[in-house]
TILUM-147067 format. One record per atom (N, C-alpha, C): y, x, z. Coordinates in steps of 0.02 Angstrom, whole numbers, padded with zeros to 5 digits, always signed. Example, Ala and Ser with C-alpha at 12.3 -4.5 7.8 and 13.67 -1.06 7.14 Angstrom:
-00284+00660+00390-00225+00615+00390-00165+00660+00390-00112+00642+00354-00053+00684+00357+00002+00645+00394
end
This chain:
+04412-08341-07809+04421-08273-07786+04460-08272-07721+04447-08242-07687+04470-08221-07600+04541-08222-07608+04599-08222-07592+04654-08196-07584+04683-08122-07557+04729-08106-07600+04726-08020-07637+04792-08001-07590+04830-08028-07541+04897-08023-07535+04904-07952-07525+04847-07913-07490+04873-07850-07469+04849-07813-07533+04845-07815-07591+04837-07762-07662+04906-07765-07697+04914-07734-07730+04942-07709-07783+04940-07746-07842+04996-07745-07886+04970-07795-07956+04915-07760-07978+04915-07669-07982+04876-07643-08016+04803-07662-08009+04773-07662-07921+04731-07674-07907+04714-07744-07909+04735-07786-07935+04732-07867-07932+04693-07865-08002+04745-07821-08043+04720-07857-08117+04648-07810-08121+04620-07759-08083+04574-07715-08100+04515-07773-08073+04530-07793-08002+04480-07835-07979+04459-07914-08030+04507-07924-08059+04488-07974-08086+04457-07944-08162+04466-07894-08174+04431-07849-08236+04340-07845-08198+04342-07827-08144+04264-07812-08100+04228-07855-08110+04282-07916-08088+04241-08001-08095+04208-08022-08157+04272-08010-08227+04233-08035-08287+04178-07979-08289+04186-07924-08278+04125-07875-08290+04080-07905-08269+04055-07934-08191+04020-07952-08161+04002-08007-08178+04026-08043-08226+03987-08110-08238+03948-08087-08296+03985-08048-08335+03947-08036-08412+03878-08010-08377+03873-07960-08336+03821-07931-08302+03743-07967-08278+03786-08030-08257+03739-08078-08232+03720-08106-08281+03744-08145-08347+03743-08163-08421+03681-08120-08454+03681-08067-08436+03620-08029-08470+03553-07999-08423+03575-07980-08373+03537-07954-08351+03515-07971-08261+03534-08021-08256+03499-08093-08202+03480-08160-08236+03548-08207-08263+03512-08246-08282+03451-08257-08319+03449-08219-08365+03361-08241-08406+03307-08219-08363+03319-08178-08324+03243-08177-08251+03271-08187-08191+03289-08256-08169+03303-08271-08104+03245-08295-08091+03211-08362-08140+03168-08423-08126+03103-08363-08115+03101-08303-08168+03044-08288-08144+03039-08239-08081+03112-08203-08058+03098-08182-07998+03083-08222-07966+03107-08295-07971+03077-08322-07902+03016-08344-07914+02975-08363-07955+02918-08377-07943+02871-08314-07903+02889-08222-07922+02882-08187-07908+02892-08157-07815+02932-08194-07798+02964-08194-07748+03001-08126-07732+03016-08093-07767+03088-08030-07741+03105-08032-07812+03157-08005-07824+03193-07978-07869+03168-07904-07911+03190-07896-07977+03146-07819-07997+03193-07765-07975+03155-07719-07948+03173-07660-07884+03230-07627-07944+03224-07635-08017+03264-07597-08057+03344-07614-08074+03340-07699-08044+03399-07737-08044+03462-07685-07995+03461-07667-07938+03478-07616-07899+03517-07567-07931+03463-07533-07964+03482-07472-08011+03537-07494-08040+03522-07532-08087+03558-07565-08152+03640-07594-08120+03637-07620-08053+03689-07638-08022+03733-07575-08000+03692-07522-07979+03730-07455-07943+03747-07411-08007+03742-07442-08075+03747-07401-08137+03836-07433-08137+03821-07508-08144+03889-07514-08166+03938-07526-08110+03932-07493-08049+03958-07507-07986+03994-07569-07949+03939-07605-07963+03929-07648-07911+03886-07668-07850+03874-07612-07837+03845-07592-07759+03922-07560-07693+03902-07556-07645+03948-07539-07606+04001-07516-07632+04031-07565-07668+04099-07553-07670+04169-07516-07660+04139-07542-07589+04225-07513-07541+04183-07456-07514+04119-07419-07507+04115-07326-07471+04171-07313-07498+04177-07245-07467+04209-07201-07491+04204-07158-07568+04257-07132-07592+04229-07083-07642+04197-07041-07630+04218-06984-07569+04192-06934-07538+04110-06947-07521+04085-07016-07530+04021-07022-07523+03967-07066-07593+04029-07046-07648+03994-07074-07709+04024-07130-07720+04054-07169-07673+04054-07253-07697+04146-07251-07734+04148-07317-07746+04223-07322-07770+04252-07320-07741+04266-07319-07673+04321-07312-07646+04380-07379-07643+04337-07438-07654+04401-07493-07691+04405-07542-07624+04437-07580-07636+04474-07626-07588+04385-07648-07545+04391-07699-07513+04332-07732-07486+04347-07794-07521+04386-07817-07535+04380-07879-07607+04333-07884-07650+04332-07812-07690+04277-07784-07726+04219-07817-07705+04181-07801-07649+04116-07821-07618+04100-07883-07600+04165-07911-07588+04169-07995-07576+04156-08005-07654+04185-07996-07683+04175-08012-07760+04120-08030-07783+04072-07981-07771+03995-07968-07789+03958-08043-07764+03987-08057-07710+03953-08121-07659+03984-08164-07677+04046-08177-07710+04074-08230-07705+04050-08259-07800+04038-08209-07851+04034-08222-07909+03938-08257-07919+03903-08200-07872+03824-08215-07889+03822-08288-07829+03827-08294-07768+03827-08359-07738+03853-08416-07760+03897-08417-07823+03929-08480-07843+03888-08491-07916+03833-08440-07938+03809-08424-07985+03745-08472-07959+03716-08460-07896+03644-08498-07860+03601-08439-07886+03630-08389-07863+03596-08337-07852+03578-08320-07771+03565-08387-07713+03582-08371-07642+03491-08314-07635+03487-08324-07641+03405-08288-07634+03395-08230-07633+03451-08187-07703+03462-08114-07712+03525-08095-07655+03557-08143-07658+03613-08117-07614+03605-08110-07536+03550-08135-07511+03538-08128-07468+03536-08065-07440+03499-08004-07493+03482-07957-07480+03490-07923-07487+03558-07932-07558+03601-07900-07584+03669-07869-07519+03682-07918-07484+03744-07921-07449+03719-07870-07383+03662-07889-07361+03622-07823-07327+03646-07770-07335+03637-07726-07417+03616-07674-07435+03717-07641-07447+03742-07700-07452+03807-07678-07481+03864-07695-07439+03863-07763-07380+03920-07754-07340+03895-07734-07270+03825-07756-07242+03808-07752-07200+03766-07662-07159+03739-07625-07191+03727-07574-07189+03795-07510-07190+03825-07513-07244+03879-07459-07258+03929-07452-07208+03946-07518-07166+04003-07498-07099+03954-07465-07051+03881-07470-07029+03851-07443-06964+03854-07373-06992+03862-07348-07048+03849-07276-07070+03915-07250-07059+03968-07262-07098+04022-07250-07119+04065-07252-07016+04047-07307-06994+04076-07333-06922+04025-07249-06856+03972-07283-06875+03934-07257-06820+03896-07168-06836+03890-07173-06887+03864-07112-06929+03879-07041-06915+03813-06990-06930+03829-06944-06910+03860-06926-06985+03914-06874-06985+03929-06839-07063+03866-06814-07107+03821-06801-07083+03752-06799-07134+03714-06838-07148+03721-06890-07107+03684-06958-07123+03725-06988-07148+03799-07011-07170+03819-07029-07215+03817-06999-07282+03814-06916-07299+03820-06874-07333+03752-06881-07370+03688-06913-07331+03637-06908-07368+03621-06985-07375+03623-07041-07350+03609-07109-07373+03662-07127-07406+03725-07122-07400+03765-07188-07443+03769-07179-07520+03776-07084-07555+03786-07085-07609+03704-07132-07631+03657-07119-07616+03583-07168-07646+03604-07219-07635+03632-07265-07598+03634-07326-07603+03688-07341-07645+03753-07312-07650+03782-07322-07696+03747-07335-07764+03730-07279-07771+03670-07276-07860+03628-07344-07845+03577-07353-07829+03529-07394-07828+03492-07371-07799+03477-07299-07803+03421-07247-07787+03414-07278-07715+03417-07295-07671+03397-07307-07611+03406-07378-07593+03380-07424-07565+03395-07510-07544+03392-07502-07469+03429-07539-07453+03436-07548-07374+03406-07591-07344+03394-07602-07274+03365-07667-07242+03399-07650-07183+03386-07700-07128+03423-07701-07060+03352-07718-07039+03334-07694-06959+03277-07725-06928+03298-07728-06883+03315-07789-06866+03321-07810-06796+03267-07869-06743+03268-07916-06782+03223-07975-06778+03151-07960-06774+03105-07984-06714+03052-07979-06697+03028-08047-06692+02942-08045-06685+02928-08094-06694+02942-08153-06624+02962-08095-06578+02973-08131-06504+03061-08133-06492+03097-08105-06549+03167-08071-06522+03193-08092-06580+03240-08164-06591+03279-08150-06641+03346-08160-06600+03400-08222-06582+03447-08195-06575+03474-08161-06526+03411-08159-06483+03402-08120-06429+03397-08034-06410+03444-08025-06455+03431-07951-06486+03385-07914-06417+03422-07900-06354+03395-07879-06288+03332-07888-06262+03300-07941-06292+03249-07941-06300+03171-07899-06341+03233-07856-06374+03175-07837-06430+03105-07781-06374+03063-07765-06428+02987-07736-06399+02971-07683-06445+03016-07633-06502+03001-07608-06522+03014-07541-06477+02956-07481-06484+03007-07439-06441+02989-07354-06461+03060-07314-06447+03057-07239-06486+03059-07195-06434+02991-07165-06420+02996-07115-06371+03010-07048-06413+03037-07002-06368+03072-06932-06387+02984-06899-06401+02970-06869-06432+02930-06811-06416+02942-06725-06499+02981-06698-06440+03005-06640-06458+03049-06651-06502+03052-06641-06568+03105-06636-06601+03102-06707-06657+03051-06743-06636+03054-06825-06675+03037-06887-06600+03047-06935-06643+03049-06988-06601+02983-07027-06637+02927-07052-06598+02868-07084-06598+02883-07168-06587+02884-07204-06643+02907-07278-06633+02841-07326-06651+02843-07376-06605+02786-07426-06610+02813-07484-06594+02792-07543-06642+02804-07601-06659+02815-07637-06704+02854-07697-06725+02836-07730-06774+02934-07760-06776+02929-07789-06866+02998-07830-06864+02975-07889-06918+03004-07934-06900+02966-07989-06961+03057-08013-06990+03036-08061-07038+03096-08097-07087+03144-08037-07096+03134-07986-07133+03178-07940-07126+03199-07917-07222+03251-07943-07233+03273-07952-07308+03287-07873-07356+03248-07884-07389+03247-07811-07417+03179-07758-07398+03130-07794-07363+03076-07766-07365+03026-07742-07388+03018-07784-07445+02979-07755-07496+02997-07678-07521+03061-07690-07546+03091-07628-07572+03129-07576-07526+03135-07587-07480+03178-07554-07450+03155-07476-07444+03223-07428-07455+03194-07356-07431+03209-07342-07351+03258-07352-07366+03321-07360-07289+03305-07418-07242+03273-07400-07175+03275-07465-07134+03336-07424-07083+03366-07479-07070+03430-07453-06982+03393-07515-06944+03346-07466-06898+03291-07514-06871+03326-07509-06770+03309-07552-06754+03333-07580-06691+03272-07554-06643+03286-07519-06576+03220-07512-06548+03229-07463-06485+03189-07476-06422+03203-07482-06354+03174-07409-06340+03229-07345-06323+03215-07300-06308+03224-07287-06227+03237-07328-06197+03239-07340-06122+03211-07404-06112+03172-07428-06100+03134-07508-06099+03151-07534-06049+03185-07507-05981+03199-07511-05922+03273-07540-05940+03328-07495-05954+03384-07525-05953+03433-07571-05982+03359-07640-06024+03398-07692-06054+03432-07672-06122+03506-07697-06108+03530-07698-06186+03565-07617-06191+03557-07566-06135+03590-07494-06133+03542-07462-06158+03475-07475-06164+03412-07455-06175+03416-07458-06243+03460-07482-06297+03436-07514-06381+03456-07437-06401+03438-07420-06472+03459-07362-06494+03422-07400-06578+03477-07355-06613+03480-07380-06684+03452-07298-06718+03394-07304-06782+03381-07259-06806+03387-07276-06887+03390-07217-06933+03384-07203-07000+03319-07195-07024+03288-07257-07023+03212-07255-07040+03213-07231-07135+03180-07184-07143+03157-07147-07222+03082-07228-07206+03080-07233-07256+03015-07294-07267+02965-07252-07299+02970-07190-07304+02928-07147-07318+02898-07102-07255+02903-07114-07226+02897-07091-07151+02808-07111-07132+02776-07068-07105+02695-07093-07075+02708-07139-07025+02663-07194-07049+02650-07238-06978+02703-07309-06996+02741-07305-07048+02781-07355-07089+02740-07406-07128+02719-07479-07127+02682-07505-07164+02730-07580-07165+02714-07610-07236+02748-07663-07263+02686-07729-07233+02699-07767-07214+02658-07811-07217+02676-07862-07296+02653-07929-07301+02649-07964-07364+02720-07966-07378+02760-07995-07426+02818-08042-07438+02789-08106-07401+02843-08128-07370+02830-08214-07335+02857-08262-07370+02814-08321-07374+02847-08368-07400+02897-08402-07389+02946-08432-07431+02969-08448-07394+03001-08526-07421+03045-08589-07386+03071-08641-07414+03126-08623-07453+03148-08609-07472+03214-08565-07505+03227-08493-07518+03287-08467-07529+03299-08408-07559+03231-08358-07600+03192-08412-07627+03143-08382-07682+03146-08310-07686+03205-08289-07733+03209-08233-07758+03218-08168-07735+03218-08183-07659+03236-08124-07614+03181-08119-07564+03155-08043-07574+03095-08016-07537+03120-08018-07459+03062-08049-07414+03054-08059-07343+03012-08018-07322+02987-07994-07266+02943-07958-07246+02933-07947-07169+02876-07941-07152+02856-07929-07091+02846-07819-07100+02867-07804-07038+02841-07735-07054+02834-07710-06985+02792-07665-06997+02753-07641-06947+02743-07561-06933+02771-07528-06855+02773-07441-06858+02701-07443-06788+02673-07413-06830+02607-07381-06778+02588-07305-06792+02637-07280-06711+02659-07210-06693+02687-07168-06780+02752-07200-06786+02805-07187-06835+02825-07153-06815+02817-07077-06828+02852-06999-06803+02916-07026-06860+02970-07006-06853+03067-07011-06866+03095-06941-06829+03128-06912-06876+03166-06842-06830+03205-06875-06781+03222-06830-06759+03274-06844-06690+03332-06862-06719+03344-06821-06798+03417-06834-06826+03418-06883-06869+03360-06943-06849+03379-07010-06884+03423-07068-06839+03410-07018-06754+03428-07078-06721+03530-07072-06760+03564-07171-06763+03616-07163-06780+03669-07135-06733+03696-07099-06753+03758-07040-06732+03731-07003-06696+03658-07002-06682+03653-06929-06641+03662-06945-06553+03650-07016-06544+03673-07038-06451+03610-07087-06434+03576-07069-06392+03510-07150-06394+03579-07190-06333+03554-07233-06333+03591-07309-06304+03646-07326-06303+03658-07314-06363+03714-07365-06417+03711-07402-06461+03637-07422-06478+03622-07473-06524+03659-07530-06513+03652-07552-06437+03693-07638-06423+03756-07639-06435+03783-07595-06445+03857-07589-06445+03882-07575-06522+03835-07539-06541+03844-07520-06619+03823-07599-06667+03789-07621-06661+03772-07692-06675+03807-07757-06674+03841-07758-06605+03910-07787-06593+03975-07789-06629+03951-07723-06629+04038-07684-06684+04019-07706-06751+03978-07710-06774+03977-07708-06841+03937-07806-06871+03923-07829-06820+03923-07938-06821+03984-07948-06857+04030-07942-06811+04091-07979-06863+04072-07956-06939+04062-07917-06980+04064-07908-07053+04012-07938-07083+03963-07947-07047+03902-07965-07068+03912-08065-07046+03949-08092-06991+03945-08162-07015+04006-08171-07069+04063-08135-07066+04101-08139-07122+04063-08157-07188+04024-08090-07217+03998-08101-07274+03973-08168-07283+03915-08168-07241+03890-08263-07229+03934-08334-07260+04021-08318-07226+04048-08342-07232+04060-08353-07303+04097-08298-07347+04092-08292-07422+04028-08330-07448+03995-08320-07445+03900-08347-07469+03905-08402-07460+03923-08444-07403+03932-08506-07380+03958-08546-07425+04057-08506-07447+04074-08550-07463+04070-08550-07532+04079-08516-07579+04037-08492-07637+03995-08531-07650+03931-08523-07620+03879-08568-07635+03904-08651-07654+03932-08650-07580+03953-08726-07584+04003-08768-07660+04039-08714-07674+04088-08721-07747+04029-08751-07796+03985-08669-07793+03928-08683-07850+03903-08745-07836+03887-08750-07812+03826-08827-07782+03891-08879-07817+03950-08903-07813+04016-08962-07827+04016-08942-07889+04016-08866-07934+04047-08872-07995+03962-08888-08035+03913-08891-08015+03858-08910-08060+03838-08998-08059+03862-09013-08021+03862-09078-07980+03933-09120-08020+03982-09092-08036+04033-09097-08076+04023-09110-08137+03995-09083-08173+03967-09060-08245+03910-09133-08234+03862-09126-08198+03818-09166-08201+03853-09271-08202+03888-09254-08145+03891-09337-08168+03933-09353-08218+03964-09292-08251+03989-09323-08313+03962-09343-08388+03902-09302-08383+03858-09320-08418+03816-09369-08423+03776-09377-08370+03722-09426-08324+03742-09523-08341+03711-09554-08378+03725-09602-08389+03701-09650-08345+03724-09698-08310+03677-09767-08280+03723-09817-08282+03687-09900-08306+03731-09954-08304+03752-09952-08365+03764-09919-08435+03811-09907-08472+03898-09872-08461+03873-09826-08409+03925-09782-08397+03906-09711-08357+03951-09676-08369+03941-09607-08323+03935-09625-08265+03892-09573-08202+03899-09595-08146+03953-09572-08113+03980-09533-08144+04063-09509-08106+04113-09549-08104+04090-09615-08140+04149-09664-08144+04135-09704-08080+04096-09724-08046+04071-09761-07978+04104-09715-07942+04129-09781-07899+04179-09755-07843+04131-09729-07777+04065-09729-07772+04025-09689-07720+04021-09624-07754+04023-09606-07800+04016-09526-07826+04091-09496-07825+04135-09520-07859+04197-09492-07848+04227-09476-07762+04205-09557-07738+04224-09517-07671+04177-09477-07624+04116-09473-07628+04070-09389-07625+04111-09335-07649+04122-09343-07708+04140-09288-07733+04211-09268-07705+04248-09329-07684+04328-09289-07656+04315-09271-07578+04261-09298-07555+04252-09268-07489+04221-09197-07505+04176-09156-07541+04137-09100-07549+04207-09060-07554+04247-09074-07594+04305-09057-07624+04364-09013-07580+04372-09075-07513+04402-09063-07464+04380-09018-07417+04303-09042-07406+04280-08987-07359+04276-08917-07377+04250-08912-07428+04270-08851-07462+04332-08821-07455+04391-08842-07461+04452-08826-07469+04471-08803-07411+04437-08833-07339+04465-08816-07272+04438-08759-07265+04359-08755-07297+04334-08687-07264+04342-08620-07295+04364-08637-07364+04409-08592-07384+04457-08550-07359+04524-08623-07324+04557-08592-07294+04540-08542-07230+04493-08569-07210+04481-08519-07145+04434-08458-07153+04417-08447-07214+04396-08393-07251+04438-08362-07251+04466-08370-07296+04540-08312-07319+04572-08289-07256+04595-08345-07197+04613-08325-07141+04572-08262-07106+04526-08279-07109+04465-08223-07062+04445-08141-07127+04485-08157-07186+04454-08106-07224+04541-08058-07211+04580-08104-07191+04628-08062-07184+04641-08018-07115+04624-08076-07074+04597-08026-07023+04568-07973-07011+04520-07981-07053+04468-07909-07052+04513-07858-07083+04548-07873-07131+04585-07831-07161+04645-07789-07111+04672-07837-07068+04699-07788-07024+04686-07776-06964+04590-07771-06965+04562-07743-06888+04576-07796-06826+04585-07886-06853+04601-07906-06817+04546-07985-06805+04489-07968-06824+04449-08029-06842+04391-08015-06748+04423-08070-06724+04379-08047-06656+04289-08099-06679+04246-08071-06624+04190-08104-06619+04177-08188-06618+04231-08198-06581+04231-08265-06563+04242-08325-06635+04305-08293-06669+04343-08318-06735+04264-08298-06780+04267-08249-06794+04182-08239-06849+04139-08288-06837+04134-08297-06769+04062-08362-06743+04099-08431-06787+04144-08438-06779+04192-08506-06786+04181-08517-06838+04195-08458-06871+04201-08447-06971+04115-08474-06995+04052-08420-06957+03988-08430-06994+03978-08511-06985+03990-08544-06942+03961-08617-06897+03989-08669-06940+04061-08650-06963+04089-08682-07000+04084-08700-07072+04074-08643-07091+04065-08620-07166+03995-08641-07177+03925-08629-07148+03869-08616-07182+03856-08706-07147+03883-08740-07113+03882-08824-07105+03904-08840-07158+03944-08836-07186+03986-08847-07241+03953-08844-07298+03929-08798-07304+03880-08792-07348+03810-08810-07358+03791-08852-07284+03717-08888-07292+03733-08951-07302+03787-08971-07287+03826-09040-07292+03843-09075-07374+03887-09006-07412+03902-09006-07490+03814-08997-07527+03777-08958-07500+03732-08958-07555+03692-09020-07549+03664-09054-07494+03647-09110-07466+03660-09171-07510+03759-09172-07506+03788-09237-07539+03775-09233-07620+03768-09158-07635+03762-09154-07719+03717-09169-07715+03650-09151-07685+03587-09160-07725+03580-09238-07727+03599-09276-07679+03578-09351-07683+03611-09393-07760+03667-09346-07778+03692-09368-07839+03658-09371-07878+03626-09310-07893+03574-09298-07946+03518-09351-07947+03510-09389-07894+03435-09438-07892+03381-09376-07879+03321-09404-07914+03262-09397-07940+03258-09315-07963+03321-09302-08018+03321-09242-08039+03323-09183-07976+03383-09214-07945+03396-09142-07888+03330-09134-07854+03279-09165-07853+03222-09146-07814+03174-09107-07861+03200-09085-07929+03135-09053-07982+03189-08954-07972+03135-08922-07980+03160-08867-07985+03192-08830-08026+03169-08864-08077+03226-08841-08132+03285-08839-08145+03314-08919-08070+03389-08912-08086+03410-08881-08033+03481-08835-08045+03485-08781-08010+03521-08816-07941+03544-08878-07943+03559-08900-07864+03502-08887-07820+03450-08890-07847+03370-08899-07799+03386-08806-07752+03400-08764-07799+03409-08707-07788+03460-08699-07713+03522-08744-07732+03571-08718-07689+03558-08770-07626+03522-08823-07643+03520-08848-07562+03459-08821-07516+03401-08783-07542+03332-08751-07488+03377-08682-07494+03424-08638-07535+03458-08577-07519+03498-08601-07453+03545-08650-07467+03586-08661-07397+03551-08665-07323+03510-08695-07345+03468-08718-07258+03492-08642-07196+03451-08569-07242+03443-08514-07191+03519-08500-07168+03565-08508-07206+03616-08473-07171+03645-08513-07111+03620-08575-07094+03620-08590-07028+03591-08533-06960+03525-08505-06988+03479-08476-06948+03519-08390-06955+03525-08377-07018+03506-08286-06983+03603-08286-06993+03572-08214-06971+03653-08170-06935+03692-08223-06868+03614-08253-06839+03660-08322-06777+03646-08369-06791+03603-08411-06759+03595-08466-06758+03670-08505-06758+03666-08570-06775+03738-08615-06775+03734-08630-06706+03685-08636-06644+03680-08630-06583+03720-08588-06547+03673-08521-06596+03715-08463-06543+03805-08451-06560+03798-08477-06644+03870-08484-06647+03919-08535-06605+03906-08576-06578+03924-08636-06542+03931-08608-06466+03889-08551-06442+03886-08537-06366+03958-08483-06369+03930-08441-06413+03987-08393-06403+04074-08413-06418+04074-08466-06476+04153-08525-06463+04144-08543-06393+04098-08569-06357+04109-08593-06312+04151-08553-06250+04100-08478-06242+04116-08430-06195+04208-08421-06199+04206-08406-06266+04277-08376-06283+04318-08431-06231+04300-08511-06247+04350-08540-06224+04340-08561-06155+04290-08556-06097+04271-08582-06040+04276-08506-05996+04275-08458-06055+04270-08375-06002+04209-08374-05991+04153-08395-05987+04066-08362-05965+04039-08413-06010
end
């Protein structure tokens, strides 16, 4: 669990009340259909519901907008209990709908567009997605080709977004898209796409090497009429800036997922060589597995620490861009590294699907790639420290 310094005993012992809730939760009503969501490839759209019943959806909204109102621990919670679970597949799209969406509303939002999306997403009643990523534009946000011309009192949008988590289901897109095509990244403007909207179409679920259980999607607007009062806050060319503001929370989360995952991946890997016989002995007794295992151990432990560091930051409005890049690059390496060294433990087995390491090392791969490449995470450490 994250470190609580800025709660209350009261709120300490409630959060760790959330947690056992949240495991019993998963105990009944994930684990016995994980294997078949993923063969399925998304999750059942009712799981949502069932999550916004016992509130574990957006967490930290506000009350004033339905949600609990509780620490942002809370929401880390959610990521930190199902990612150590090798649930990376749901969480993918989970963390979307619950850390990543609710600050652009709550931050950037007009009072009726928070007033009318967050209490649904709170419930379940509504799923979120982000569209940013094109098939020509991923971390290249400035690049994108989608684009929303004004006409009268709606905006007419044409184009496409691919790998976009939460697609299948999504009601809510906060879709990315060039209402000045001329002026670059001043040109972006962010809208409140209804997925019920004309001219809105899903393309397939994509396949994918990992995160099974979480719906991907290509999607596609051909002449998508949107009121005028979807664009976010009511300003066109503030998307680039609104997007900016709201990265740090979104590689944070990553971060949690990262290291989470990585725990899960050591404590099944744990369990396993103590069982696992070869030679006439456990394999945990060989001094090549123990010392794997005290290196997974360690690395883990550092990126921890610089978790908690960066979660406290955020906590007091003080987590810059540069430190978040540091955190995702760090954390989600860390975690291709730990699931990597476990699976080789396993032999033979870690390569069958049934055992759940197989799960956490093709889940780890993407979080190299989205919310930032480990590239782009590497340029922007760089900038911070060279100045350009």
């Amino acid at each position: 669990m994250l470190p609580n310094t800025l709660l209350t005993a009261e709120q300490k012992a409630e959060l760790q009340v959330f947690t056992e809730s949240l495991e019993r939760f998963c105990d009944s009503e994930i684990e016995p259909h994980y294997r078949d969501w993923e063969k399925a490839g998304l999750v059942s759209r009712e799981l949502f519901r069932k999550m916004g019943e016992n509130g574990y959806l957006c967490a930290d909204v506000p009350e004033q907008y339905g949600g609990p109102g509780a620490s942002v621990h809370f929401s880390f919670a959610v990521v930190e209990v199902l990612s150590r679970r090798g649930y990376g597949g749901f969480v993918g799209g989970l963390q979307v709908h619950n850390d990543i969406i609710p600050p652009y509303l709550l931050h950037c939002g007009t009072e009726a567009q928070r007033a009318y999306w967050l209490p649904r997403m709170v419930s379940g009643e509504a799923v979120a997605a982000i569209g940013m990523t094109e098939p020509g534009a991923g971390s290249d946000l400035k690049a994108i080709r989608t684009t929303a011309k004004r006409d009268g009192n709606e905006y007419v949008i044409n184009g496409s977004k691919i790998f976009i988590s939460n697609g299948q289901h999504c009601d809510l897109l906060v879709l990315a898209a060039k209402t000045d095509p001329a002026a670059g990244a001043k040109g972006v403007s962010l809208f409140l796409v209804d997925t019920k909207s004309p001219g809105f179409t899903r393309g397939q679920n994509l396949e994918k090497i990992g995160q099974h259980a979480g719906d991907t999607s290509e999607l596609f607007f051909n002449d998508m009429r949107v009121p005028a009062d979807a664009l976010l806050g009511g300003v066109e060319g503030q998307g680039f800036v609104q997007m900016m503001r709201e990265l740090p929370r979104e590689r944070l989360i990553i971060g949690v997922q990262a290291v989470h995952g990585a725990k899960g991946a050591l404590d099944a890997t744990v369990k396993y060589v103590q069982e696992r016989q070869a030679f006439g002995q456990a394999i945990g007794q060989f001094q090549n597995t123990r010392f794997t295992l005290a290196q997974c151990a360690s690395d883990i432990a550092a990126a921890e620490a610089f978790l908690n560091a960066s979660v406290a930051a955020y906590e007091r409005g003080e987590l810059t861009p540069d430190a978040v890049s540091a955190l995702k690059l760090h954390t989600t390496e860390v975690f291709g590294r730990v699931a990597d060294a476990c699976l080789q433990l396993f032999g033979g087995y870690g390569y069958m699907a049934e055992y759940p390491i197989s799960r956490f090392w093709t889940d780890a791969r993407v979080l190299r790639i989205y919310g930032g490449t480990s590239e782009i995470m590497k340029e922007l450490v760089a900038r911070s420290l060279l100045g350009r």
